[in-house]
Backbone bond lengths (Angstrom), bond angles and torsions (degrees), N, CA, C in turn:
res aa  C-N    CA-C-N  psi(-1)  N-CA   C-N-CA  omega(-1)  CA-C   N-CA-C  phi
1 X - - - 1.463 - - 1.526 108.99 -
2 X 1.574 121.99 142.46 1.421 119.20 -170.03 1.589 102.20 -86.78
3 X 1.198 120.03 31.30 1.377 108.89 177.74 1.749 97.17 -125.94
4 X 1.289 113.81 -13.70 1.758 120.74 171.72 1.428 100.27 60.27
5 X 1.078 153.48 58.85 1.513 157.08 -143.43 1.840 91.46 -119.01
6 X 1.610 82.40 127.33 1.782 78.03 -177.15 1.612 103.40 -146.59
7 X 1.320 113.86 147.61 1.241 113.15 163.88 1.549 154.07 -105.04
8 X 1.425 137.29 55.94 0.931 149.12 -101.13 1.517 95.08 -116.19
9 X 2.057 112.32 -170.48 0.871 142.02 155.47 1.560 138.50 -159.53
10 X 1.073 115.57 134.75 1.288 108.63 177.27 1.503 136.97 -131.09
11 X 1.422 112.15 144.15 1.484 107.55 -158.13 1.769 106.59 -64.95
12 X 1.339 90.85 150.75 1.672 108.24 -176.72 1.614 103.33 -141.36
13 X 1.399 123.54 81.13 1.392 105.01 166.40 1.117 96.77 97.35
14 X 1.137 107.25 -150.86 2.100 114.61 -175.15 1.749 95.09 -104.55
15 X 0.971 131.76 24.35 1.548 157.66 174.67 1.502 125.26 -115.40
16 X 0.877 136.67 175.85 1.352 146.69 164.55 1.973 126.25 -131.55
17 X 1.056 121.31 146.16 1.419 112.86 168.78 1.723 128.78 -129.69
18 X 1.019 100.28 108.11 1.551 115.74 -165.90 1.235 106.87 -42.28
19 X 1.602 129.37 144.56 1.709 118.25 149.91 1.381 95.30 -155.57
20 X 1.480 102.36 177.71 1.417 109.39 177.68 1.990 107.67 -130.43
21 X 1.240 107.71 134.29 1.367 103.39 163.73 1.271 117.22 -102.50
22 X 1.283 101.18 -178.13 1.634 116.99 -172.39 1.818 118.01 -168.91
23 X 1.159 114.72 158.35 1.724 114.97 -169.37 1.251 127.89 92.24
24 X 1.352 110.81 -152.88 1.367 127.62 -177.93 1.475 131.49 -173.46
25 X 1.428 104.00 3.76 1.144 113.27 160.63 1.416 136.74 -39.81
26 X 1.599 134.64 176.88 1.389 130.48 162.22 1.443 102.16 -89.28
27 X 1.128 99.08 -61.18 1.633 116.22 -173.92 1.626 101.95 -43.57
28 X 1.567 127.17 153.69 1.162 137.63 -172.34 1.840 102.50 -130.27
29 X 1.665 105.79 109.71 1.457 108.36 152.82 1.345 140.80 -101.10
30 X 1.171 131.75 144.71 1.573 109.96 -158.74 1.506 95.14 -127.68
31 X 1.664 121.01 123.91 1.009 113.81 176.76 1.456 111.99 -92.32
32 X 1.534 121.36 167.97 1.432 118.54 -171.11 2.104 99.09 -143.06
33 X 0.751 129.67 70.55 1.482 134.12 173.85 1.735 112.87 -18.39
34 X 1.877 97.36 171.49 1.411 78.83 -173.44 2.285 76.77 -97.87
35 X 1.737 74.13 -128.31 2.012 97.84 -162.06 2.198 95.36 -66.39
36 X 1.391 106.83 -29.73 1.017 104.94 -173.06 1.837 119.22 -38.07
37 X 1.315 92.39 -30.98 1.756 117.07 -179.09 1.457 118.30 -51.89
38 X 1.490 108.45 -14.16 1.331 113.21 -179.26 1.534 121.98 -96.76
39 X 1.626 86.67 -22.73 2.042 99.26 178.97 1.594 72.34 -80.81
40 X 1.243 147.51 -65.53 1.541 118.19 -134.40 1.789 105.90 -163.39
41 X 1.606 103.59 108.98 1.400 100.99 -169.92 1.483 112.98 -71.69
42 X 1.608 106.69 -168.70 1.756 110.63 -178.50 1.569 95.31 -81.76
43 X 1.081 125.54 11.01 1.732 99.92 -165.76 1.638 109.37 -63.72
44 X 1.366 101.45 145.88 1.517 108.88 163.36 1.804 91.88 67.09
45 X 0.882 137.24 4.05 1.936 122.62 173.85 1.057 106.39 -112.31
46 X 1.404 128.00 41.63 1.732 114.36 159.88 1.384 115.18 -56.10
47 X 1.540 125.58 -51.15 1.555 121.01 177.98 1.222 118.12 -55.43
48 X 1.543 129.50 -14.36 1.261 144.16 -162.08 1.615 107.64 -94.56
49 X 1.164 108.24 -37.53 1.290 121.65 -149.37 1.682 91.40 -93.49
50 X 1.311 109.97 -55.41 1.636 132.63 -148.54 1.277 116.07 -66.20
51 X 1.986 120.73 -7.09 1.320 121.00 170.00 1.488 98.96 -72.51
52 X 1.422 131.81 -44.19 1.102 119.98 -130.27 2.117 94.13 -87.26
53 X 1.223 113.85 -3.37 1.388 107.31 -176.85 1.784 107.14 -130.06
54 X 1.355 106.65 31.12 1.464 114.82 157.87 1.176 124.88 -42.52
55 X 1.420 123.45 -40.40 1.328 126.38 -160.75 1.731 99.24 -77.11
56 X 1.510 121.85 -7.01 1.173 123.06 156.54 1.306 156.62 -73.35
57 X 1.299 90.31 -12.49 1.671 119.29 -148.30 2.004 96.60 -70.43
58 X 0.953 86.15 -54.21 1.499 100.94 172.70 1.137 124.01 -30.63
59 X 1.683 121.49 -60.42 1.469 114.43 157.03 1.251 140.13 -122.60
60 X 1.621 86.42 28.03 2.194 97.04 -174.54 1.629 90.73 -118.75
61 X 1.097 128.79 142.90 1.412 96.06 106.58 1.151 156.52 -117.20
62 X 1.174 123.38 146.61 1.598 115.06 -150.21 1.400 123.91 -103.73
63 X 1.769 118.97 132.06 1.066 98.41 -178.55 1.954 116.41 -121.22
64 X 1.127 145.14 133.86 1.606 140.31 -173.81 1.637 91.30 -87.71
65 X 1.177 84.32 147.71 1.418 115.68 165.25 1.441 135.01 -121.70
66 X 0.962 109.36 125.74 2.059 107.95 -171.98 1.852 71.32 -98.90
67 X 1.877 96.86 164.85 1.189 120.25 163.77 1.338 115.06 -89.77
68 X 1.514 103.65 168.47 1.878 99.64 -150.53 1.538 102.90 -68.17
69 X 1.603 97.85 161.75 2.234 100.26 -178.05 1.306 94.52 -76.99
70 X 1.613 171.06 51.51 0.877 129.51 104.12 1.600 103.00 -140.64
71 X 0.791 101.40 128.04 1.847 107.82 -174.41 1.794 107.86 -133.53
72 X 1.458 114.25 158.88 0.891 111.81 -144.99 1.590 113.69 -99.74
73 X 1.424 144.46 142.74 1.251 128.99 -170.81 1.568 126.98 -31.52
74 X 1.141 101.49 -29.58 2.001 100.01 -170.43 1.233 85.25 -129.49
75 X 1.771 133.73 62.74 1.179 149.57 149.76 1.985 110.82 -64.68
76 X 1.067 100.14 116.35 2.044 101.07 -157.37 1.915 86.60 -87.65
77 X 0.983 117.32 178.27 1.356 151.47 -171.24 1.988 95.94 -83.11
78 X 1.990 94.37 -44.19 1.757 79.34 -152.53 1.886 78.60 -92.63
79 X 1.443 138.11 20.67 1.287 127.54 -171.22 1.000 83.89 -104.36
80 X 1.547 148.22 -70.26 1.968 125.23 160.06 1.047 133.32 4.44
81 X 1.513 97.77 -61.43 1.631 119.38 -179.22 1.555 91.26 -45.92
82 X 1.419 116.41 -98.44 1.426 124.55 171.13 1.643 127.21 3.15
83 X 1.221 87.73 -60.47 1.700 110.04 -167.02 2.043 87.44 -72.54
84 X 0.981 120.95 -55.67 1.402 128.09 -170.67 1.842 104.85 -47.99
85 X 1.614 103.28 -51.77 1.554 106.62 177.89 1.221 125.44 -78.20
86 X 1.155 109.57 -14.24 2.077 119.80 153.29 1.281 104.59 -70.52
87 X 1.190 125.42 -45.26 1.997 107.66 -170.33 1.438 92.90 -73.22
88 X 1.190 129.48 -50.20 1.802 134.19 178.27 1.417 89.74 -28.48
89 X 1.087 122.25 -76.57 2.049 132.45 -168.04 1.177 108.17 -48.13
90 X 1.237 96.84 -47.50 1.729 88.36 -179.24 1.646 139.65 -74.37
91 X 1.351 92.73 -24.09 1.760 111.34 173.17 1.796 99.39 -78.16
92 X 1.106 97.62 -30.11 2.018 100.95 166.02 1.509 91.02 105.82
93 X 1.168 121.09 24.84 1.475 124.23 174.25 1.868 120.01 -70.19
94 X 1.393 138.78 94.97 1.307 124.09 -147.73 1.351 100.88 -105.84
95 X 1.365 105.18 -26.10 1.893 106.94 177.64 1.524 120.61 -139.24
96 X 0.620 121.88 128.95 1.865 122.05 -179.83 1.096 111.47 -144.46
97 X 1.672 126.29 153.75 1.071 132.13 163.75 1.877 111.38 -83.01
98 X 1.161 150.62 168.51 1.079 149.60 -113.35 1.630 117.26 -175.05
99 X 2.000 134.58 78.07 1.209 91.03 -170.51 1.856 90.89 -110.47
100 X 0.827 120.39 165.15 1.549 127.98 173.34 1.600 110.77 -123.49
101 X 0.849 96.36 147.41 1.965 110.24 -168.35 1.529 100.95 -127.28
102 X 1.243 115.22 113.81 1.682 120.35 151.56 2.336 82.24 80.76
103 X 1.809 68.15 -129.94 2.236 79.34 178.73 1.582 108.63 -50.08
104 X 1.689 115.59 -45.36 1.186 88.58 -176.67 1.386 130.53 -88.55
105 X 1.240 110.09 20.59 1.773 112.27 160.33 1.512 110.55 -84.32
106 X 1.190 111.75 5.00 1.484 102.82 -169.72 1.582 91.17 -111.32
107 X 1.381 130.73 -21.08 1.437 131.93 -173.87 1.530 81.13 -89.50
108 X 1.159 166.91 -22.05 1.421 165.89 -157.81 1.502 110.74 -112.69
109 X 1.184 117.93 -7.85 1.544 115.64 153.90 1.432 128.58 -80.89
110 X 1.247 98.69 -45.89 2.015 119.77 155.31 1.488 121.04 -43.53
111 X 1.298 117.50 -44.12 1.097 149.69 -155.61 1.862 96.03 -86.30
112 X 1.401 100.09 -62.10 1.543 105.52 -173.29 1.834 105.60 -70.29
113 X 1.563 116.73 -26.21 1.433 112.88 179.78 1.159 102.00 -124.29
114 X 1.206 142.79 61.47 1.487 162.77 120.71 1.343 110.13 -103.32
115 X 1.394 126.09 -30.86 1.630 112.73 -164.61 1.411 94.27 -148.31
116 X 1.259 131.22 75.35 1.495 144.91 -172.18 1.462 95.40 -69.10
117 X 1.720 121.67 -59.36 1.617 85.45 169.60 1.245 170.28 -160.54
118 X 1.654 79.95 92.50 1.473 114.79 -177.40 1.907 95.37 -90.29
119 X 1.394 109.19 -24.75 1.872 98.94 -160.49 1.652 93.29 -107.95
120 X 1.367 105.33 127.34 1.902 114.54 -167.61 1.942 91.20 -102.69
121 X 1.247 108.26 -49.67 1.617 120.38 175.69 1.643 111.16 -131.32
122 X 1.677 99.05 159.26 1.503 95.92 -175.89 1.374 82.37 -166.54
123 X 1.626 84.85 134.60 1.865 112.61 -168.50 1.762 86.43 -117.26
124 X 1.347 110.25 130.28 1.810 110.67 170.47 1.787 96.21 -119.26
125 X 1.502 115.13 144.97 1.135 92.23 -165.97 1.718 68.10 -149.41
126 X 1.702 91.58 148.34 1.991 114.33 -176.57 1.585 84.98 25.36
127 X 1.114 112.52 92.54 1.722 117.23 153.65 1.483 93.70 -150.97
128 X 1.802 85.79 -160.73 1.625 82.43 -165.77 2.204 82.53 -168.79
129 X 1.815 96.06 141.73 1.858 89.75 178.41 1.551 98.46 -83.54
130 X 1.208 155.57 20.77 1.471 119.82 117.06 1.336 93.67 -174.15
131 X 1.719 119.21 176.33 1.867 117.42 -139.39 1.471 94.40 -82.85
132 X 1.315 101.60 143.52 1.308 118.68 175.73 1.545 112.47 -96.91
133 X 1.558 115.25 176.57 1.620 91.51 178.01 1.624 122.80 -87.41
134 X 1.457 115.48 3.17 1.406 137.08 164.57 1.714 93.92 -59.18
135 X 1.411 114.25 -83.23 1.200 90.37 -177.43 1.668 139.38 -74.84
136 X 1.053 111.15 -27.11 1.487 103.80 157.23 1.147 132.19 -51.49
137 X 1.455 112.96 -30.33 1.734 100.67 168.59 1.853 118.62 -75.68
138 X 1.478 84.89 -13.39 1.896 88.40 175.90 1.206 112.92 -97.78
139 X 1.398 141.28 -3.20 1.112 148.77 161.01 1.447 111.05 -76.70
140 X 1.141 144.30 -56.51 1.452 157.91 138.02 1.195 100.50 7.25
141 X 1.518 103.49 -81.94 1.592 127.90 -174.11 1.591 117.37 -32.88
142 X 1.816 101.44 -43.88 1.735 100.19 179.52 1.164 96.48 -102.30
143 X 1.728 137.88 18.81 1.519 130.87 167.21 1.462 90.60 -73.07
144 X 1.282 126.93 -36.56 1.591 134.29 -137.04 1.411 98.33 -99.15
145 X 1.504 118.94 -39.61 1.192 129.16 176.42 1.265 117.14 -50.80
146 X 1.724 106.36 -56.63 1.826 117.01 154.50 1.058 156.40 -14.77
147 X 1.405 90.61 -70.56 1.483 122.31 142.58 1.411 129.26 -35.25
148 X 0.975 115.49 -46.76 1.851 131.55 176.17 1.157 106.92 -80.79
149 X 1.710 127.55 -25.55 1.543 108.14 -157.10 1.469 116.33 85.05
150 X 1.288 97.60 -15.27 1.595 88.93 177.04 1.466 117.19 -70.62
151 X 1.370 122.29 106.29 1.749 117.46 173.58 0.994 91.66 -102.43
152 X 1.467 155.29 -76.67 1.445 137.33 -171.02 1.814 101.41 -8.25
153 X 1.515 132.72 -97.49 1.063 174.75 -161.60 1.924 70.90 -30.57
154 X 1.205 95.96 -74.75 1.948 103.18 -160.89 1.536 102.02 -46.93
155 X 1.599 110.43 -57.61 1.561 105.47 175.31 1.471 124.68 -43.06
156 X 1.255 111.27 -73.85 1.509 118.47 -179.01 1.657 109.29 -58.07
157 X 1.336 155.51 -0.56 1.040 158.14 -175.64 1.626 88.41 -107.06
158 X 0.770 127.69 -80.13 1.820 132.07 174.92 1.840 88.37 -25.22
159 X 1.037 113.13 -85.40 1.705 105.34 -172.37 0.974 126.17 -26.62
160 X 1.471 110.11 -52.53 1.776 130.97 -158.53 1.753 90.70 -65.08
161 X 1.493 118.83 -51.56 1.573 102.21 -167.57 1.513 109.34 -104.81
162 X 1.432 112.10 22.22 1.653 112.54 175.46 1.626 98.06 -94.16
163 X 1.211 106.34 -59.56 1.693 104.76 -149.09 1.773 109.62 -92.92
164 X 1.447 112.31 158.74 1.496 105.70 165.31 1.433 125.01 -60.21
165 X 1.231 116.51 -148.67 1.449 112.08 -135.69 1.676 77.80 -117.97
166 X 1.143 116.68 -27.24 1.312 131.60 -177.20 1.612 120.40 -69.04
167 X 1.639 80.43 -79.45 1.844 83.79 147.94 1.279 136.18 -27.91
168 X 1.442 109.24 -60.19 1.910 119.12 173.29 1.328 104.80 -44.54
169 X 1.253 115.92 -58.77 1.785 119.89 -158.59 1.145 99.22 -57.98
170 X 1.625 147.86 -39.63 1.478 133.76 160.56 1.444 118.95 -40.59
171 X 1.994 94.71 -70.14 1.331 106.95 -155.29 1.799 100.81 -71.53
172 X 0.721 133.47 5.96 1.879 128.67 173.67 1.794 105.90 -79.76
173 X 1.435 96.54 -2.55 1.878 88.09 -166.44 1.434 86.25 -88.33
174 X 1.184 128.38 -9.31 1.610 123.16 174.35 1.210 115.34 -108.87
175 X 1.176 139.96 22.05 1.455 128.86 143.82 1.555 131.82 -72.24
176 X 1.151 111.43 9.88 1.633 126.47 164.87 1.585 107.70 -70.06
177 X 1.310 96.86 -14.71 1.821 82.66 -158.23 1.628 104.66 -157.52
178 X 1.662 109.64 -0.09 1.352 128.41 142.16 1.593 122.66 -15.71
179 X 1.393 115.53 -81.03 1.563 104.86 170.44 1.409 143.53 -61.96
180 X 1.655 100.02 -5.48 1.400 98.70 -176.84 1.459 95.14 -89.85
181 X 1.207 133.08 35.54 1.605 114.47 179.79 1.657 108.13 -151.98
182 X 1.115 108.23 115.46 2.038 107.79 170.34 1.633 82.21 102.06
183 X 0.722 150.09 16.50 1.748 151.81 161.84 1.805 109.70 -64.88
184 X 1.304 101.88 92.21 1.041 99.85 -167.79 1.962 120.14 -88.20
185 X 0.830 129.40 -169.02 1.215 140.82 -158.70 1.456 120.98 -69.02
186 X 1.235 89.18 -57.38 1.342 126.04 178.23 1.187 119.55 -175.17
187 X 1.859 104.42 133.03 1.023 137.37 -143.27 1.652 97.96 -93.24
188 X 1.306 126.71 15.65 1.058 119.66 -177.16 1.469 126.74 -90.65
189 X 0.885 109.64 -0.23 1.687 122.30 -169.48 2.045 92.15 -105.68
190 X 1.070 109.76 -49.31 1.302 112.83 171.65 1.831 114.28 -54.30
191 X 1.780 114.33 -50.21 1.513 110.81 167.07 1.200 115.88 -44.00
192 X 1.152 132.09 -65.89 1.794 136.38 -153.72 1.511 86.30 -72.73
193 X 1.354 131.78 -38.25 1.528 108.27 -176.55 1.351 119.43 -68.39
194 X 1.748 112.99 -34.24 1.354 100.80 -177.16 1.466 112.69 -85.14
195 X 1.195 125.09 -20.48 1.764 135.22 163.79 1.271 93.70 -42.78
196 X 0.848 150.34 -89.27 1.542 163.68 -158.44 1.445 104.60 -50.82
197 X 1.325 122.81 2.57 1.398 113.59 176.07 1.974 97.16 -106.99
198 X 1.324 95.47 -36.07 1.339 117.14 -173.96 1.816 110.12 -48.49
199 X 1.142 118.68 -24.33 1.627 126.94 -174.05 1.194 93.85 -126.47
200 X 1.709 137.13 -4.06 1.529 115.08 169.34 1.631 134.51 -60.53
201 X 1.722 116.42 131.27 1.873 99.09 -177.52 1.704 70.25 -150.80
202 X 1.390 116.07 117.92 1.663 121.94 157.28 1.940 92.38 -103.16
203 X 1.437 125.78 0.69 1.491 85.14 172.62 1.350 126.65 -39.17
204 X 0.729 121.92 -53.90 1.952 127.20 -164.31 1.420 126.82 -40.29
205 X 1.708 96.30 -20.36 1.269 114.75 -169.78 1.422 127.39 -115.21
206 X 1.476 103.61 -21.11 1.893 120.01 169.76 1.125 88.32 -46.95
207 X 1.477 135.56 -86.29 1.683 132.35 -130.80 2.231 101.81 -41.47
208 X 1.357 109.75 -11.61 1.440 105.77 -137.72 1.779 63.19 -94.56
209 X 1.376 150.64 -51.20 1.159 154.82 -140.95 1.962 106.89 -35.99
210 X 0.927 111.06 92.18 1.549 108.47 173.13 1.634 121.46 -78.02
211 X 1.568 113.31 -7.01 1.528 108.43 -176.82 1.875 113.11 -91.15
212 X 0.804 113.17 179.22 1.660 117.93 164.88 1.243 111.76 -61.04
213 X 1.203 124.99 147.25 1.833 120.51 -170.97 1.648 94.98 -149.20
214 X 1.416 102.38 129.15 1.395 92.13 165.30 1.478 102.62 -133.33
215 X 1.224 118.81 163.15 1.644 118.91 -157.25 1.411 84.12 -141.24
216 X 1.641 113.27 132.28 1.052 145.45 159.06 1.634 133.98 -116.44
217 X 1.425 108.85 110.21 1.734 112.85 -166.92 1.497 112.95 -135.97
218 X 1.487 96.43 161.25 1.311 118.44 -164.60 2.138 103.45 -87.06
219 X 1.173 131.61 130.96 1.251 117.50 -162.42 1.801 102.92 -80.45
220 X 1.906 103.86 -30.50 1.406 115.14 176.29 1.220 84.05 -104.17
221 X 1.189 152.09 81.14 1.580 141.48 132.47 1.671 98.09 -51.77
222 X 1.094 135.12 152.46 1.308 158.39 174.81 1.662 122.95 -132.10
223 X 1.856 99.91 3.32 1.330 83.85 176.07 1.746 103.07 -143.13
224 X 1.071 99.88 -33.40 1.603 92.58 148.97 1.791 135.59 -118.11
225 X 1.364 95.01 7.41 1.659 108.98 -177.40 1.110 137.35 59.37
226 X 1.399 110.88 121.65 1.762 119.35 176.71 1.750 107.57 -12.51
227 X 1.341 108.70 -62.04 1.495 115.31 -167.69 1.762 113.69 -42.58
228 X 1.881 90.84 -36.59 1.913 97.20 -178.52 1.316 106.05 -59.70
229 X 1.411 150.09 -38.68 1.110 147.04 -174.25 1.710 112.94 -71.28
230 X 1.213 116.55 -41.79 1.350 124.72 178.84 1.982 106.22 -71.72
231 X 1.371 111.28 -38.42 1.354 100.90 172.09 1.678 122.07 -59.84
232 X 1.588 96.65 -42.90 1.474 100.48 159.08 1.491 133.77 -48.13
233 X 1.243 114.26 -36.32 1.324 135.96 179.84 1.329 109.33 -73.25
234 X 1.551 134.92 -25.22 1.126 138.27 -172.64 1.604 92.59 -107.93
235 X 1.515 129.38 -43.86 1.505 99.12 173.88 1.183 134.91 -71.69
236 X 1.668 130.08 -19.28 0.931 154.81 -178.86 1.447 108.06 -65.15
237 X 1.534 138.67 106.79 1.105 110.26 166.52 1.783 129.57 -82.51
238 X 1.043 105.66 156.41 1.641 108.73 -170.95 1.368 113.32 60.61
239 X 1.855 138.22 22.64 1.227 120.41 178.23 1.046 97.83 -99.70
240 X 1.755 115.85 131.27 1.434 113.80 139.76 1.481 151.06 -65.02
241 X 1.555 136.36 154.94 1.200 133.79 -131.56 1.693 84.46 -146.96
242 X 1.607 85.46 141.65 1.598 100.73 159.80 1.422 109.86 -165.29
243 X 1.267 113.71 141.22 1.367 114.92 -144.22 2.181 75.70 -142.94
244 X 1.334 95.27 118.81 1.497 123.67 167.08 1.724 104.97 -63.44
245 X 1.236 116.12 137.36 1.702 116.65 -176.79 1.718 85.24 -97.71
246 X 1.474 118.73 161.60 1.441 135.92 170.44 1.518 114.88 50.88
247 X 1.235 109.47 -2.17 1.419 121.24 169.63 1.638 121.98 -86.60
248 X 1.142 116.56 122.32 1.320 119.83 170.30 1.870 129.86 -88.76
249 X 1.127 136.01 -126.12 1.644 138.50 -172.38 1.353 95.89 -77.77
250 X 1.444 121.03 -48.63 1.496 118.61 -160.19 2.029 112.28 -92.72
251 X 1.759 85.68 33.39 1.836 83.44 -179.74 1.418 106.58 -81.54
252 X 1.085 136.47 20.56 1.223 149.90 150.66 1.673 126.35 -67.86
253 X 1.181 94.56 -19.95 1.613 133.90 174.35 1.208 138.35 -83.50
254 X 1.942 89.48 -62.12 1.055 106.63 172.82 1.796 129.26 -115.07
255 X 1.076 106.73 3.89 1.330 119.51 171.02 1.763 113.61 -69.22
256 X 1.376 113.60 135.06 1.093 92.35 -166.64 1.622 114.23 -122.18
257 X 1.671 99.89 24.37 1.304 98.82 164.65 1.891 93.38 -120.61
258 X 1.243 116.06 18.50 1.479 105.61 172.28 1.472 126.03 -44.20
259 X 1.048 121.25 -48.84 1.569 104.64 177.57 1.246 116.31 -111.84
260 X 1.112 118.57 19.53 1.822 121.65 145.70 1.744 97.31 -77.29
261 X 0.844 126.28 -51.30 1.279 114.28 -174.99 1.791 130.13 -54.23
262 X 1.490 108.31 -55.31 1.195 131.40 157.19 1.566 111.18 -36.77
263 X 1.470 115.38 -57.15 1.656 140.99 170.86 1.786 101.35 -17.92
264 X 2.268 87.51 -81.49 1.344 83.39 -168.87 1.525 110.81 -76.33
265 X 1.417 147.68 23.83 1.030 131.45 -166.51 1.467 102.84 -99.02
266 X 1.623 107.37 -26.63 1.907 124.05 177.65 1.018 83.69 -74.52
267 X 1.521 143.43 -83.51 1.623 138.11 -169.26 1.587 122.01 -7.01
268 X 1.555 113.41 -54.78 1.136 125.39 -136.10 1.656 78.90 -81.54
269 X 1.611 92.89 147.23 1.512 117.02 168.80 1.228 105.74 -71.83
């Protein structure tokens, strides 16, 4: 198949960490997910996954990464990072460009100034250099949700402050029947991920960023805020910024020149 869609794993520790590739490129992109990764990894969805980053195939190839299956309660944001640039080493991966979404732009800041060079480019997209009280009080909110069992409550709250207004008016015709589906087992792999957002701050460490950075944000983000992208933009030196109008967290989603944009930004000499 010209899309080479594969489903793999690789050892991490006395653990393993699932991902899936895809393409055929020379060039190597490495995707990094946000918190969603904790309700439900990539395993086994390369065919699933692999339409939505076609427009790559051509000169990446690309591989996502879930964080490893068993990690430890007070598992940190920048111990990902870590754990992420050992599986990189080990698949024999020496340079890649880098995009992170939501949590995993925040494991991709660590990542880019812990292991300068392994990261050639790095796209951060709806993140933020460390939790603000916008998002900590919304992170909380689906700790609590967790806690209860409530997935209905966690799903539709994730919607309500991800998507536009536009978006919603579809996706609300499925909250009738929202929780009975992707309800996972246990909610524990999902806690330590969102804990770990809860004590995240890489300011200290952007200014050091030597690769290309481009920052991508939501103008209504609702869960980490327009402003998180622009702080990035000011610690970062030389990264450029683009910030989607009427778009909120999930303009990654819904933007619809998002990965033409991202595209030419790996392109560029």
């Amino acid at each position: 198949m010209l899309w080479n869609a594969k489903n793999a794993a690789v050892a991490s520790g006395s653990t393993s960490m699932n991902y899936v590739s895809f393409g055929h490129g020379k060039r190597v992109l490495i995707l990094l997910p946000g918190l969603s990764d904790g309700l439900m990894t990539v395993k086994g969805k390369a065919l699933l996954l692999a339409p939505s980053y076609r427009r790559f195939f051509e000169s990446f190839t690309v591989y996502m990464f879930s964080r490893k299956d068993e990690m430890p309660p007070d598992y940190s944001i920048r111990e990902m990072a870590e754990d992420q640039a050992q599986a990189l080493r080990t698949l024999g991966i020496e340079k890649c460009s880098v995009l992170g979404i939501s949590q995993g732009g925040m494991i991709a800041q660590y990542l880019a100034a812990d292991h300068p060079d392994l990261v050639e480019k790095l796209v951060l997209a709806v993140t933020a250099a460390q939790t603000g009280e916008m998002t900590r009080d919304r992170v909380q909110k689906w700790i609590d949700y967790a806690l209860s069992g409530d997935h209905k409550a966690l799903m539709i709250d994730t919607a309500e402050n991800s998507y536009s207004p536009a978006r919603l008016k579809a996706y609300r015709k499925l909250y009738p029947v929202i929780g009975a589906v992707g309800k996972p087992k246990s909610y524990d792999r999902f806690l330590t991920n969102a804990r770990a957002i809860l004590s995240f701050d890489a300011a200290s460490v952007l200014p050091s960023l030597s690769c290309p950075v481009l920052i991508i944000g939501g103008e209504e983000d609702r869960i980490v805020g327009a402003e998180a992208s622009r702080e990035l933009h000011r610690l970062i030196p030389g990264s450029r910024l683009v910030l989607c109008p009427g778009l909120g967290h999930a303009a990654y989603e819904e933007a619809k020149d998002f990965d033409q944009t991202i595209l030419d930004f790996l392109l560029l000499s």
